[in-house]
Residue, then its C-alpha position, 0 to 999 in steps of 0.5 A: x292778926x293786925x299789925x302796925x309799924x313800930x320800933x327800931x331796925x331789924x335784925x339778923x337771928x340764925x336758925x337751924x334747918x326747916x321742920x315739917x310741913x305747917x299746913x294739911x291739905x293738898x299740894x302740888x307733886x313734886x317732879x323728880x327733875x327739873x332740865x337745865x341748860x349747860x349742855x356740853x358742860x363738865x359740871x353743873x354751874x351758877x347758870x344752872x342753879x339759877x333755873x332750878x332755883x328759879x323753876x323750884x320757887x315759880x309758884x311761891x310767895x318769895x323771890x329769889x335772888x345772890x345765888x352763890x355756887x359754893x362748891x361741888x363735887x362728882x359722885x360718878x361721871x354723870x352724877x354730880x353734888x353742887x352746894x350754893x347759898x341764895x336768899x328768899x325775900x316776900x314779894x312786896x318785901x317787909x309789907x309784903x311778909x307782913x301781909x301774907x302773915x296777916x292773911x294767913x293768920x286770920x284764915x287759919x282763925x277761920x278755919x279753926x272757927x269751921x272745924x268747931x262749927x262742924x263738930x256736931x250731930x247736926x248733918x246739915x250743920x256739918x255739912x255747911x261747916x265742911x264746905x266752908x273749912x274746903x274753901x278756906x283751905x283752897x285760899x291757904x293753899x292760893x298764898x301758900x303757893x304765891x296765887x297759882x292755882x291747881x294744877x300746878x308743876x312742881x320741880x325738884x327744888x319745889x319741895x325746898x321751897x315749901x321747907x323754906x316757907x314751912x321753916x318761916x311759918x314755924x318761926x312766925x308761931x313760935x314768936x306769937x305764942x312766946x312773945x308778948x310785946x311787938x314782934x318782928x316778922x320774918x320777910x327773908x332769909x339765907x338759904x344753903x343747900x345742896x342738890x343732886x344733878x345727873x347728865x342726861x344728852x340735854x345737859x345737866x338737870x337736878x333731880x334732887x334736893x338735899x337738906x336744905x338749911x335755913x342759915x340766917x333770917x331778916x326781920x321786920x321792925x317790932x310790930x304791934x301784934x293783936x293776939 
């Protein structure tokens, strides 16, 4: 895919909730609990969601930043259900969602291109064909996970994130299947979540995150798309 600048501002589309994973292959495993600070506190606050939040998204390509606690209510005296809103934008911004796209799509043609390699009878041929699919989807797995390499911690927001990104890379097919002019690439977007915390003598710590939704994305200008 090779992209050049083109076109006017930008623009806000809102979308439903993340869909499923867009990569096969391996992925960190996600923990059950990440340890907040905010010991001797009544409920779990900003500050508290910060590090989770913080913590979820270390090994990604995204940043983090306008966390909100929205709202939140007690299940039992030592569970609790906090909502909060935030945004996730590229590192680098809209060149930096324009690179990771870019990189992404010309490994996934290659990939493709090793699978057909490998479909032969030829042992030698698929063996050389299957080393080469591993090494690509070891680089897949490098950006998906914003360059930490294995092994790598996950937390419980861990899996938030990858919905997140997953929700971006739909978006992105979707627009390069459907779209024939210049197309614009998402670099950001608004997230609401809600997320399960339980109070143990360090303090509060989220176990859980609860359906995420993908509630706006911003866009790059239109680019010049070779398909």
């Amino acid at each position: 895919m090779l992209i050049s600048k083109t076109g006017k501002s930008g623009a806000f589309l809102t979308r439903g909730a993340a869909s499923s994973r867009y990569l096969a292959g391996s992925v960190s495993a996600v923990a059950l609990a990440t340890l907040l600070s905010g010991c001797g506190m009544g409920k779990p606050g900003t500050s508290e969601i910060e590090n989770a939040l913080t913590a979820g998204y270390r090994c990604s390509p995204f940043v983090v930043k306008n966390i909100t606690r929205v709202d939140g209510a007690p299940v039992s005296d030592t569970v609790y259900d906090v909502s909060f809103r935030y945004q996730v934008e590229f590192r680098g911004g809209e060149q930096g969602a324009l690179d990771y796209f870019s990189k992404r799509n010309t490994l996934v043609k290659a990939l493709k291109a090793a699978r057909s390699e490998g479909a032969t009878p030829d042992d030698s041929v698929w063996k050389l064909a299957s080393q080469k699919a591993a090494k690509i989807n070891e680089e897949l797995d490098l950006i998906w996970f914003g360059g930490c390499r294995s092994p790598r911690t996950g937390t419980a927001l861990t899996s938030e994130m990858m919905l997140v990104q997953q929700h971006l890379s739909n978006l992105v097919e979707s627009r390069f299947k459907n779209d024939v002019g210049p197309m614009a690439f998402p670099y950001g977007a608004t997230v609401f979540a809600v997320a399960r915390a339980g109070k143990a003598e360090s303090g509060w710590a989220i176990f859980e995150s609860r359906n995420p939704q993908v509630e706006q994305v911003m866009d790059t200008d239109p680019q010049r798309v070779e398909r």
